[in-house]
C-alpha positions as CSV (number, residue, x, y, z in Angstrom):
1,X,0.0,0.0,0.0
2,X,1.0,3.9,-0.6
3,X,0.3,6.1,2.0
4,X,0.9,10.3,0.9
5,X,1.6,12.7,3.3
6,X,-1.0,14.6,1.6
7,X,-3.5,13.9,-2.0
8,X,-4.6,17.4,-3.4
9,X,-5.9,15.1,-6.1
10,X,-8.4,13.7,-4.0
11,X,-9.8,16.8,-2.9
12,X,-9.8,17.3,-6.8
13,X,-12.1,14.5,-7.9
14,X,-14.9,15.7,-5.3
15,X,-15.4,19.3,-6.1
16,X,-13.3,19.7,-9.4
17,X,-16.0,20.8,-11.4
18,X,-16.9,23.7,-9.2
19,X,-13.4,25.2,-9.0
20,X,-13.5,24.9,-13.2
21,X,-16.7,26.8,-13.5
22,X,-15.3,29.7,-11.1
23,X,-12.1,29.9,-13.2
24,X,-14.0,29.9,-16.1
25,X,-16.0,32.5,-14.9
26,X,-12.9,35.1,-13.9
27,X,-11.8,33.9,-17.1
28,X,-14.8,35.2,-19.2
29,X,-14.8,38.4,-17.1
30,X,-11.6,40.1,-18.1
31,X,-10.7,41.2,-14.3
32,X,-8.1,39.5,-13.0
33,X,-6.5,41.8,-10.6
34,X,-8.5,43.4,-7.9
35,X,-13.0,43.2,-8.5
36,X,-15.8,41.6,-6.9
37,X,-14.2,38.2,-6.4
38,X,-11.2,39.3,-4.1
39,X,-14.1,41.7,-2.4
40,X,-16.1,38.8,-1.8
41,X,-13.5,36.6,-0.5
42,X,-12.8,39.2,1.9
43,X,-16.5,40.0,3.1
44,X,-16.7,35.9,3.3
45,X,-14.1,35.1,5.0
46,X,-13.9,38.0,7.7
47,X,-17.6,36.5,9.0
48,X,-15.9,33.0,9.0
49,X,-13.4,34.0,11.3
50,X,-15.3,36.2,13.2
51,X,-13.7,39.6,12.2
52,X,-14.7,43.0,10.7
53,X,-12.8,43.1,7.8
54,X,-10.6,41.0,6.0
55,X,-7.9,42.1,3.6
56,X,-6.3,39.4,1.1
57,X,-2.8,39.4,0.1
58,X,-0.3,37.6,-2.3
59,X,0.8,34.8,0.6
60,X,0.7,33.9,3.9
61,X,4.6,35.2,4.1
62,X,3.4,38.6,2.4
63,X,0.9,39.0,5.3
64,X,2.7,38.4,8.1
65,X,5.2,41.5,6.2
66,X,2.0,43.6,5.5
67,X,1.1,43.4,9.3
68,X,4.8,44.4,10.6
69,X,4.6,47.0,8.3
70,X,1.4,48.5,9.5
71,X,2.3,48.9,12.6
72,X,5.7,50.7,11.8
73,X,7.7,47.8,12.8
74,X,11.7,48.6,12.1
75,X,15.5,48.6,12.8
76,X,15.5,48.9,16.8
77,X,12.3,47.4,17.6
78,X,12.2,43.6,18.8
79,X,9.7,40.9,17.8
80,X,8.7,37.9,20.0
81,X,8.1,35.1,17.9
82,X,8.1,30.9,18.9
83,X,11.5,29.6,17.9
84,X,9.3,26.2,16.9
85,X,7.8,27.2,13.8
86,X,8.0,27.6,10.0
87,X,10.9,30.4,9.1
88,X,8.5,33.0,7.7
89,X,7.2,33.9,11.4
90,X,11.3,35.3,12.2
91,X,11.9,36.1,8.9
92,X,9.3,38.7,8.2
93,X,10.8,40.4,11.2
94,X,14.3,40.0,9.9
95,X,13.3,41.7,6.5
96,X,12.5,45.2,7.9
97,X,15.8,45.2,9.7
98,X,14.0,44.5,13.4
99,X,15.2,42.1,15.9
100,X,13.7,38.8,16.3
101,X,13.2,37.7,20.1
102,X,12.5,33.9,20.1
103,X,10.1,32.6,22.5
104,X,10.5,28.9,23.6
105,X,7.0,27.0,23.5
106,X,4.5,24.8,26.1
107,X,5.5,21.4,25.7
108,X,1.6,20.1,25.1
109,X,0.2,22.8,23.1
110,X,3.8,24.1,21.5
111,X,2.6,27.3,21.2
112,X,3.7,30.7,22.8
113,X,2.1,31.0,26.4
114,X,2.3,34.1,28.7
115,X,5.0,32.6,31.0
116,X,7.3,31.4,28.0
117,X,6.7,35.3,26.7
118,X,7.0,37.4,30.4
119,X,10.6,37.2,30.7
120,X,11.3,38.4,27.3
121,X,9.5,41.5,26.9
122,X,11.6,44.8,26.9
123,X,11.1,48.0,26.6
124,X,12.3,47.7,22.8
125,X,9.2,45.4,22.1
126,X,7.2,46.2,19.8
127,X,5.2,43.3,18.7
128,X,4.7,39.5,19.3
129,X,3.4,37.0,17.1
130,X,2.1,33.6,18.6
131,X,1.4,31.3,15.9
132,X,-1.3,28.7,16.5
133,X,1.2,25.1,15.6
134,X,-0.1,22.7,13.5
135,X,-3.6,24.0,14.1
136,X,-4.1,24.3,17.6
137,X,-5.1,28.1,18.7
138,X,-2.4,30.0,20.9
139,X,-3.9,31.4,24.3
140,X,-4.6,34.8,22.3
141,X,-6.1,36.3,25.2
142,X,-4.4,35.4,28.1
143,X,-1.4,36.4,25.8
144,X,-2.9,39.9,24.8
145,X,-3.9,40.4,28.4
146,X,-0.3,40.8,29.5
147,X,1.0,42.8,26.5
148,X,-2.2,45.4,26.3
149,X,-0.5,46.9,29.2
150,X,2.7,47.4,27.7
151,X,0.9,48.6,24.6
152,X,2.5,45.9,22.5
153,X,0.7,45.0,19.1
154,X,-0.1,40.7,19.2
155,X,-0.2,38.9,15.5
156,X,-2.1,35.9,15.3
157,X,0.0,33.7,12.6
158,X,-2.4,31.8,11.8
159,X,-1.3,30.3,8.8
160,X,-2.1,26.7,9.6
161,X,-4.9,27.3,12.0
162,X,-7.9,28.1,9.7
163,X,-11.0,27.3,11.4
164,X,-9.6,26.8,14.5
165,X,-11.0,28.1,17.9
166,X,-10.2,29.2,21.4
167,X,-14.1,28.6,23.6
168,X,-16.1,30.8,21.1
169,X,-13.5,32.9,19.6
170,X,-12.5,31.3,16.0
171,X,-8.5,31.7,15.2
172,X,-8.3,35.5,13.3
173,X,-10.6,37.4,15.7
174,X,-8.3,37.4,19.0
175,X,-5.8,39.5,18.2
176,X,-5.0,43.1,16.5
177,X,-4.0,41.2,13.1
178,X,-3.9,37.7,12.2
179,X,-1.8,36.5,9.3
180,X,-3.1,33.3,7.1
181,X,-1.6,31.1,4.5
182,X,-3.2,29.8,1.4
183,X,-0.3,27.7,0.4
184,X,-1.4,25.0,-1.7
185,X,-1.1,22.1,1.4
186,X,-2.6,24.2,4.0
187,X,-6.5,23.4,5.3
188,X,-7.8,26.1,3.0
189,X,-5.5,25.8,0.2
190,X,-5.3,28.0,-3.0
191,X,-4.3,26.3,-6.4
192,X,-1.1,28.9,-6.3
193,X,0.1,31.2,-3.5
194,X,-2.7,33.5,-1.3
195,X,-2.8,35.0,1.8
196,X,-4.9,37.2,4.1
197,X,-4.7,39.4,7.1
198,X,-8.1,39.7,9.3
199,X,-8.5,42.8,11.7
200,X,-11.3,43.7,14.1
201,X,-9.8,47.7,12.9
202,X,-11.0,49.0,10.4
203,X,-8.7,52.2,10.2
204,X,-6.1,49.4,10.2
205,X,-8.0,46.8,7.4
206,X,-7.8,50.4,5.2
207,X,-3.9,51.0,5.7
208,X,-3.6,47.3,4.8
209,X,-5.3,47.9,1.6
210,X,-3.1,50.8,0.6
211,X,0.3,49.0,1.6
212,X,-0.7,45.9,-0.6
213,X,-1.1,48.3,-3.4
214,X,2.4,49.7,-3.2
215,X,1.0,52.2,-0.4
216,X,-1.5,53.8,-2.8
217,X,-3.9,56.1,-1.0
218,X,-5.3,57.2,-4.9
219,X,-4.5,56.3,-8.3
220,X,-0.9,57.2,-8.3
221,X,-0.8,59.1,-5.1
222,X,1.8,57.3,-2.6
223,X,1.3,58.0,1.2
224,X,4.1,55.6,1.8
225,X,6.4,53.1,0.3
226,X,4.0,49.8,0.0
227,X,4.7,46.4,-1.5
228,X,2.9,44.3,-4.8
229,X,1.0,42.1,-1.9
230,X,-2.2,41.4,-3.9
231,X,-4.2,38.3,-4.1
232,X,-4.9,38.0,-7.4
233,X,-8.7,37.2,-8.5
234,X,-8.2,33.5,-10.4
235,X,-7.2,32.7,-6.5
236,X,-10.1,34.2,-4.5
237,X,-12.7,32.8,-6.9
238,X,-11.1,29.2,-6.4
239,X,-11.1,29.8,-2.4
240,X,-14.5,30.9,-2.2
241,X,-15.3,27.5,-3.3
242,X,-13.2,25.8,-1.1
243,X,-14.2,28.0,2.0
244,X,-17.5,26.3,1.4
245,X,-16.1,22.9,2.1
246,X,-14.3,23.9,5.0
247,X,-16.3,22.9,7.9
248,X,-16.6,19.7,6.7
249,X,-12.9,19.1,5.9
250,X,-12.1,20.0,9.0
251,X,-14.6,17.3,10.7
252,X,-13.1,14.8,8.7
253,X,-9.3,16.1,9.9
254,X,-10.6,16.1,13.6
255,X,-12.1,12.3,13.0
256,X,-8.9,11.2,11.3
257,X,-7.1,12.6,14.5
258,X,-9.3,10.5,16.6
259,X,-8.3,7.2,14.4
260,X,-4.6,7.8,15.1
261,X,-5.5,8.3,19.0
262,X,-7.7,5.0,18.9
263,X,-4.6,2.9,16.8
264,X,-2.3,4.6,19.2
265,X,-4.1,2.8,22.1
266,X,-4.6,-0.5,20.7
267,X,-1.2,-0.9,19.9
268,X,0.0,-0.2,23.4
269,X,2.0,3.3,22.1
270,X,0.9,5.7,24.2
271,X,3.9,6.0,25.9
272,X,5.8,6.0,22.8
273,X,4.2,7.9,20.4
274,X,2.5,10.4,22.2
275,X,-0.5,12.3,19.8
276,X,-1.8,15.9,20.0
277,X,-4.9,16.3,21.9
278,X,-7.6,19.2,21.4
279,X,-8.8,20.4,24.7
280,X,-9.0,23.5,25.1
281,X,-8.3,24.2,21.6
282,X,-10.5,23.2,18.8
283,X,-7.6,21.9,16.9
284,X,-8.0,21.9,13.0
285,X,-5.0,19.6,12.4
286,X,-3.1,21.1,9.7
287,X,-0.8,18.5,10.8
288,X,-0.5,15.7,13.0
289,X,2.7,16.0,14.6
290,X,3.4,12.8,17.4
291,X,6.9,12.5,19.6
292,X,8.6,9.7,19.3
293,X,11.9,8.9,21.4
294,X,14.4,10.6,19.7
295,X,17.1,8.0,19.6
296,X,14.0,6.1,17.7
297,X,12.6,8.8,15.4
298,X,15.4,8.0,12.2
299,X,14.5,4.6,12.4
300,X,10.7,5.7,12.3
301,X,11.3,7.8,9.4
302,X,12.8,5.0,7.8
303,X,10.5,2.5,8.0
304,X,8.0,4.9,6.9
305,X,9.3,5.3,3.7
306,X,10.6,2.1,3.0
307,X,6.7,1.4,3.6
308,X,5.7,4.1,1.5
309,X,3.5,5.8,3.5
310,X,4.4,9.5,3.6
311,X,5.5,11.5,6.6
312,X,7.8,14.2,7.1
313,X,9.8,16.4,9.9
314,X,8.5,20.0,11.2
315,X,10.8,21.4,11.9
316,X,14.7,19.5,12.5
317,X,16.1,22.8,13.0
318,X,14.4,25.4,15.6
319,X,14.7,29.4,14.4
320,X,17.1,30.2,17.3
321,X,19.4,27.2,15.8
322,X,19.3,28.7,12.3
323,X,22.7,30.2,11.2
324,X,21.2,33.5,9.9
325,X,20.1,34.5,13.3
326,X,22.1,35.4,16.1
327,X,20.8,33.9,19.4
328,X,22.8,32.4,22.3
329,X,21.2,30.3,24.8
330,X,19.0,27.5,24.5
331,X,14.9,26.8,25.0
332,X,14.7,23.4,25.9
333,X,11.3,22.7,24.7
334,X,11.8,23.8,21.1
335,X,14.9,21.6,20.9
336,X,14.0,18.7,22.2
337,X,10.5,18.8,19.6
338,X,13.4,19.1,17.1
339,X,14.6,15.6,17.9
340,X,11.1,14.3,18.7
341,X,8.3,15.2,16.1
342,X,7.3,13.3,13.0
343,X,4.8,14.1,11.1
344,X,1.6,11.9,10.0
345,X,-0.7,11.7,7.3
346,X,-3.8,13.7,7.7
347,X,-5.9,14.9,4.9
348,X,-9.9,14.6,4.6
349,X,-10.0,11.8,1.9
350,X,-7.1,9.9,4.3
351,X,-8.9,6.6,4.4
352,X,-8.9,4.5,7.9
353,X,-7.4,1.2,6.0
354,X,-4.3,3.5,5.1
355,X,-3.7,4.8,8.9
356,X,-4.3,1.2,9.8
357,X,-1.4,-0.1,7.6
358,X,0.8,3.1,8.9
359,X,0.8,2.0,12.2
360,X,1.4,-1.2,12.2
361,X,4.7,0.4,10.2
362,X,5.1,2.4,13.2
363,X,4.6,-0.5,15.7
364,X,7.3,-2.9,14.2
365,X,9.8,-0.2,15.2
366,X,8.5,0.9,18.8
367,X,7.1,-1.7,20.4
């Protein structure tokens, strides 16, 4: 059997003809930049997340830029970000010549929690930006009740977190801005690069709109210096489709999480391979990440692929780690995830006999 990591050609075969009849549409209308499909988008997927306005944008890198930039973020200021996470979260920071401060993680949740952030706040800080791992919301606002004081801005990167939801509040309505991806792979994937940036501010959804737009308050008026951010409109007509699907993808994620819990425990691996687990979080599983014993997870990996059944490492290297950033000291958490995560299959058209066959893969080597 042939496991993937992840099928986008499955997701293909059930709603393929509607994402042809939207591109045929944009197509056939001639506007391809800007119009009523990106304004749409927007209008639909602000009330999904529970936000007043939504602005889209060319990626989920390209937002998490657009946000620093709103906020005047620059050389002298510091950024808190997770060291545990995908390199756009530090390097966005990077880019506009600010410092990045990384933030070890909780070792259930692996995301940013006030007492991992406390210690690291200066008065040089500026901003922070939790990311919600894998797809399990950050504490947003325990997190923006201890920098509202300080009057520090807090980004939600929510790039794999779509859907997700802390009690009643969805992911991209806690904090001042959060940042998504529409890479390709992620829950709410675009057929090309997309992003968004969702804001409960709608003086700041407007500055948005002019810095994706090379900081055009009028037809070749410049306020400021702005960047080419823009989702383009073949992109927002195929994730309005997909948006529709959503809340059922994400049911079949959660189930599929629940299968790899249940195989976990008949096999007798719960104390070595240890699963994420939701509460409090509503987690939307972009991925399902497990720990395995270090000194076993090579041999994991191995037997995975000689198996073919697709799995993958996030992340071997933490940001702190990287050689592009300076940073001395450790944060034990992120590094020992390093050495202890693998990554599953977990799609919604993953089928239960192909978890099944995984794990008993899996078992051979920790049992």
């Amino acid at each position: 059997m042939k496991v993937p990591l992840l099928d986008l050609t499955r997701q293909y075969e059930v709603i393929g003809p509607e994402l042809e009849a939207a591109a045929i549409e944009v197509l056939r209308s001639g506007r391809y930049i800007g119009g009523p499909e990106i304004e749409a988008f927007e209008t639909e997927t602000a009330d999904y997340v529970g936000a007043k306005r939504a602005v889209g944008m060319s990626s989920g890198t390209d937002a998490l830029l657009a946000a620093l930039m709103a906020i005047g973020i620059g050389p002298g200021d510091e950024v808190v970000v997770p060291s545990y996470t995908f390199f756009a979260t530090a390097g966005s920071v990077a880019r506009l010549g600010a410092r990045p401060v990384f933030c070890d993680v909780d070792p259930v949740s692996l995301n940013m929690t006030p007492e991992t952030l406390e210690p690291l706040l200066t008065q040089r800080t500026k901003a922070v930006i939790p990311v919600h791992l894998f797809g399990r919301a950050a504490d947003i606002p325990a997190l923006t009740a201890l920098c509202a004081p300080r009057s520090i801005t807090v980004i939600e990167d929510a790039a794999q977190a779509i859907g997700g939801s802390l009690g009643e509040a969805r992911v991209g309505s806690m904090g001042h801005m959060a940042c998504f991806s529409f890479f390709p792979s992620k829950n709410l994937g675009a057929c090309g690069d997309g992003g968004l940036i969702s804001t409960q501010d709608e003086e700041l959804a407007d500055h948005l709109l002019r810095l994706r737009n090379h900081g055009q308050a009028a037809a070749y008026e410049h306020s400021e210096v702005g960047g080419n951010f823009r989702l383009d409109a073949m992109q927002a007509a195929l994730l309005r489709i997909k948006l529709r699907h959503l809340e059922g993808w994400t049911e079949k994620r959660r189930a599929r999480a629940q299968t790899w819990r249940e195989l976990t425990g008949s096999k007798g691996l719960q104390d070595q391979l240890r699963c994420p687990i939701d509460d409090p979080a509503r987690h939307v599983y972009h991925q399902f990440v497990v720990r395995v014993p270090a000194d076993k997870r090579e041999a994991c990996l191995g037997a995975l692929q000689e198996a073919q059944v697709g799995c993958a490492v996030y992340y071997r290297v933490p940001l702190h780690q990287q050689p592009c950033f300076d940073h001395e000291g450790a944060l034990p958490h992120c590094e020992q995830m390093s050495r202890e995560a693998l990554a599953l299959p977990i799609f919604p058209e993953l089928r239960e006999d192909e978890q099944a066959y995984a794990m008993d893969v899996l078992a051979k080597v920790l049992a």
